[in-house]
N, C-alpha and C positions, 0 to 999 in steps of 0.2 A: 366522553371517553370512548375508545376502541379498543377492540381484544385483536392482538396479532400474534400468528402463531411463525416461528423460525423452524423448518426443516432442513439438519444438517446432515447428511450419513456420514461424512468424515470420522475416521477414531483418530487422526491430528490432531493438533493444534497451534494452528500457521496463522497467517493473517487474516486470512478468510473467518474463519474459527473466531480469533482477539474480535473481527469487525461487527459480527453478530452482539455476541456480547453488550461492545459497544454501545450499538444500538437498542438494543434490548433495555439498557439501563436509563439510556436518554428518554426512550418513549414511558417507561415509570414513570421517573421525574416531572413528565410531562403529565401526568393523570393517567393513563393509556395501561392496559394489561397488556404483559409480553410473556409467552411459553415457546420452552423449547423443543423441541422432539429429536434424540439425538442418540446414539448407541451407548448403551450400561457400559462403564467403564473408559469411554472414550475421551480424550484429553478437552473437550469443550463441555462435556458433563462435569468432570473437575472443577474447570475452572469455573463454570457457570454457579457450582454448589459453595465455591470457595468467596464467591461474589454475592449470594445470599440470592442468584437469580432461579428463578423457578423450571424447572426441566421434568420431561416424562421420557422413560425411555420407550424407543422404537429399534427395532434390530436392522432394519434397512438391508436385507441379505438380496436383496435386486431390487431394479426397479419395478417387477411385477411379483413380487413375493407379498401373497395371501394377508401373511403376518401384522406385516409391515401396514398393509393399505386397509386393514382393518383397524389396526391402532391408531393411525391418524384420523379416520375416516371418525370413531367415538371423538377422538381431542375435538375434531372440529363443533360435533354435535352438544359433548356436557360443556365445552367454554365457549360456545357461542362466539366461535372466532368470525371476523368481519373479512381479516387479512390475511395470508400466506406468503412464506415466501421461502423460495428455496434459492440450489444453486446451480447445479450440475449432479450430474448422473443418478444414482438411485434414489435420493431423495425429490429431484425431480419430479421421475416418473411415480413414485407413490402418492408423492400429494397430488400431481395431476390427477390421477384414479381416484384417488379417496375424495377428492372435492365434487369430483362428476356423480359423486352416491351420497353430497351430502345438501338437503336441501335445508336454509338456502345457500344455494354455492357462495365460497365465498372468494372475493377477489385473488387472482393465483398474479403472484410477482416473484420472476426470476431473474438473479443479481446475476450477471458474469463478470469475473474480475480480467479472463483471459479466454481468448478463441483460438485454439487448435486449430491447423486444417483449415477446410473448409466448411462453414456453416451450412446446416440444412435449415430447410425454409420450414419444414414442420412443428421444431419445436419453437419456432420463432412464434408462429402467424398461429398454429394450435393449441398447444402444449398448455401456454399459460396467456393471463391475458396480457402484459405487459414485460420486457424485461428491461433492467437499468441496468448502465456500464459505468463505470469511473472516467472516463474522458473519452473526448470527440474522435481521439487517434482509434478508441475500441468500437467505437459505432461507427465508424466507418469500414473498419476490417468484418464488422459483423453484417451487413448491408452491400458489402462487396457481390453477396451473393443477391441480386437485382429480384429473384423471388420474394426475399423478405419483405415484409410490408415496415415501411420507415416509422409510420404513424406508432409503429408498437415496439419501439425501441429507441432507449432516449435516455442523457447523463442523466446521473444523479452523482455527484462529490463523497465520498468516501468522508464518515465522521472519523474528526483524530482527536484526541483529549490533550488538547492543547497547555491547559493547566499542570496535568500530570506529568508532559515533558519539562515543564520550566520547575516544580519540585524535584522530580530528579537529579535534573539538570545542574543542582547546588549539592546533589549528594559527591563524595571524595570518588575518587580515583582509585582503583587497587594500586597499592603502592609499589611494583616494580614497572607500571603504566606512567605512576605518575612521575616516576624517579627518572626514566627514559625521554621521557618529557621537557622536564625542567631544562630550562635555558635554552632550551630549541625555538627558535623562531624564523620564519613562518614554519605554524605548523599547516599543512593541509591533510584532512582528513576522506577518506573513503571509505562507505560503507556499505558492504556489499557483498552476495555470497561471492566466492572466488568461482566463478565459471566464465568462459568465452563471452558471452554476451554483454559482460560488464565490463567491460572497457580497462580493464585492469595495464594492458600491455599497452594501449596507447597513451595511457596517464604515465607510465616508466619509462618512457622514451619522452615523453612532453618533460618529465621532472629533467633528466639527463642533459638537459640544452639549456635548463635552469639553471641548476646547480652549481655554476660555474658565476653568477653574479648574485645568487643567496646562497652563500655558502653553510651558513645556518638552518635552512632549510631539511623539513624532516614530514616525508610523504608515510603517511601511518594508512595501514591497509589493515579494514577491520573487522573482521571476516575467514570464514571457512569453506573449503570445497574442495574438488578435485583438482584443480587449478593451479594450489597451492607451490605443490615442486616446480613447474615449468616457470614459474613466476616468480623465485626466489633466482632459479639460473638466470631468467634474464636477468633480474635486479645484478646479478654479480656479475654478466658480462656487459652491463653498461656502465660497472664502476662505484653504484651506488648504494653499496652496501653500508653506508654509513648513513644515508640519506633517506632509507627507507626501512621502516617498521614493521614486521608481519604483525598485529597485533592479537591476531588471534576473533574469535567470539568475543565483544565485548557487553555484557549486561549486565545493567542496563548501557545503552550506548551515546544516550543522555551527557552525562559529564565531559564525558570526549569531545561531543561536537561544541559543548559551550565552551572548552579551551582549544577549539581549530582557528585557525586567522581565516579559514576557506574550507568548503565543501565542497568535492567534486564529483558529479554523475556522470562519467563519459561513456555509459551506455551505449548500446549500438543497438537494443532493443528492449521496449519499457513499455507497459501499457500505462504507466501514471509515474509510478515512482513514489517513494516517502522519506527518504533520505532525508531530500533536496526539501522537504516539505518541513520538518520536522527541523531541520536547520535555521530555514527562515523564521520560526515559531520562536526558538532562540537569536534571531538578531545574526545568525552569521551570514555571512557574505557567500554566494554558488555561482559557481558555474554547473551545466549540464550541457548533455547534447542537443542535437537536432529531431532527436529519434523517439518514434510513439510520443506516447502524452507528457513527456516532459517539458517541450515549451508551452503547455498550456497552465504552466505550476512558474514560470518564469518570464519578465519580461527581459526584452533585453537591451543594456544600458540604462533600467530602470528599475529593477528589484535584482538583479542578477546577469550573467551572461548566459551565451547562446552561443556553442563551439558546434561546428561539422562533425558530425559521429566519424570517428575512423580518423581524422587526420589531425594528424600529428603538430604539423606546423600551424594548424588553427587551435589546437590545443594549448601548445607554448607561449602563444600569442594571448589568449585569454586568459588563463592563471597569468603570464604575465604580466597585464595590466590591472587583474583585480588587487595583486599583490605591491604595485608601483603606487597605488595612492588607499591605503588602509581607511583614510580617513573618507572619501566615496564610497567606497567600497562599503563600507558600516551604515552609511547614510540610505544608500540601494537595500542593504537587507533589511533597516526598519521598514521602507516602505513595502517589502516583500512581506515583514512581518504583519504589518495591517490587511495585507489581500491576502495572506491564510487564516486571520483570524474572521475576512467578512466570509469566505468561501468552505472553511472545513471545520470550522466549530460547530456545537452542536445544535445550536438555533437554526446556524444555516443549512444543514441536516433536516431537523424536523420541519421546517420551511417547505425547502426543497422536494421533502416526501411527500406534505402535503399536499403539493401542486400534483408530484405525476399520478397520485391518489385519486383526485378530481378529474385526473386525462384520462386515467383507463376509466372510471366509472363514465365518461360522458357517451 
């Protein structure tokens, strides 16, 4: 058994946030003590207390606030934590501090889900001793900067509860979702906040050059953002207002993708993705881009497709063909559905830790 301790400062709770948890609950299971340290009142104390998992609060009001690095600094000492592990900014720099005053240190591992900017080499190579990224696309944006030492930075696959999508998955539809639905076929689904980088606008012009030989055809966009207005105008000035769904927030988003014919990520910047992930997990058919770590969640012509971020007529091209033979197409996503079940289930998780566990300590 090992004691690990998770330091959040976040008062969200986003994915970052769900992913703790996550883990937090896999390594119980596993034998392993898991505590949180995370701000009074903040959306992952919630949920963490709603989950039955164990949490101390820490106020996190900087990264060098007294308070803060005293409170961690006892956690470490009365539960005899082995492991830490933060994310980004204030809680970072706390547990850094509080571990350097606690003897014996214990191992400091920092997750990035995403890199801003340009990376400094300090928090890389000092800070803490290890950090994990979700895909090869994110350690290489983080290693961009030739300071950083590579040895200390290295994937680890993001655990997804694979199970609890496929129960969802069977729960109903809100019924004006699902009334909009019926008899629409192919549906393809997208799910995604509505902003620039999500490919929104090159999926509305890829469906537009569709439509005209699936005239059944119904592009459901599923999802919220600022995006929204400019993205219904185009939808009207390519004609497809019949063809296209703003669906809104859907949660859970589970049921959707079990009745989509196709998933689509046309991204134009992703460090991983989980759409596309969460699709395969249900047996549905994807396409994605070119772009960040999305082909490393995809083969292509073998679990799914692989379109050009940005273009249009490679987009058309691909939902074209996944949609010309359904019966491939179903066949490609079970075997996508087996490599997310050997890669993001929770074995492969605590696996996975275990090893970069054994690399920082050597």
């Amino acid at each position: 058994m090992s004691r690990f301790l998770f330091c959040e400062s976040s008062s969200n709770l986003g994915g970052q946030e769900l992913q703790i948890l996550l883990q937090m609950a896999a390594l119980r299971r596993a034998g392993h003590e898991a505590l949180l340290a995370c701000r009074e009142g903040s959306g992952i104390a919630r949920e963490a207390a709603a989950r039955a998992l164990e949490w101390r609060p820490v106020p996190f009001r900087s990264s060098l606030d007294p308070a803060s690095i005293v409170a961690v600094r006892r956690l470490i000492g009365s539960r005899r934590i082995e492991v830490a592990f933060c994310h980004s900014g204030h809680d970072a720099g706390v547990l850094a501090l509080a571990a350097r005053l606690a003897r014996p240190r214990p191992l400091l591992i920092r997750v990035r889900t995403y890199q801003p900017g340009v990376p400094k080499a300090f928090g890389y190579n000092r800070l803490v001793d290890r950090t994990l990224v979700h895909s090869e696309y994110m350690r290489r944006r983080v290693l961009a900067n030739p300071a950083i030492r590579p040895e200390r930075v290295d994937v680890l696959r993001p655990l997804l509860p694979l199970e609890d999508f496929r129960a969802l998955a069977a729960s109903p539809l809100p019924g004006a979702l699902a009334q909009r639905l019926a008899g629409r076929t192919p549906i393809i689904v997208h799910a995604a906040m509505l902003r620039p980088e999500k490919g929104h606008r090159i999926a509305l012009r890829a469906i537009a050059r569709l439509e005209e030989s699936h005239p059944g055809l119904l592009y459901v966009i599923a999802g919220a953002g600022p995006e929204e207005p400019s993205l219904r105008q185009l939808a009207a000035e390519l004609g497809l207002q019949d063809a296209v769904l703003f669906a809104g927030l859907v949660m859970p988003v589970y049921p959707l993708l079990a009745r989509a014919d196709l998933l689509i990520m046309p991204s134009l910047e992703e460090p991983l993705g989980q759409s596309q992930i969460e699709a395969l997990a249900l047996g549905v058919p994807v396409v994605v881009s070119d772009a960040g770590g999305l082909p490393e969640t995809v083969t292509h012509g073998e679990t799914g497709w692989i379109a050009r971020a940005g273009d249009v007529e490679a987009w058309r091209g691909a939902i074209g063909e996944a949609l010309a033979d359904p019966q491939r197409s179903r066949a490609m996503a079970q075997r996508g559905r087996e490599f997310v079940e050997r890669t993001f289930a929770p074995d492969a998780f605590l696996s996975g830790l275990g090893r970069q566990l054994a690399l920082a300590r050597a």
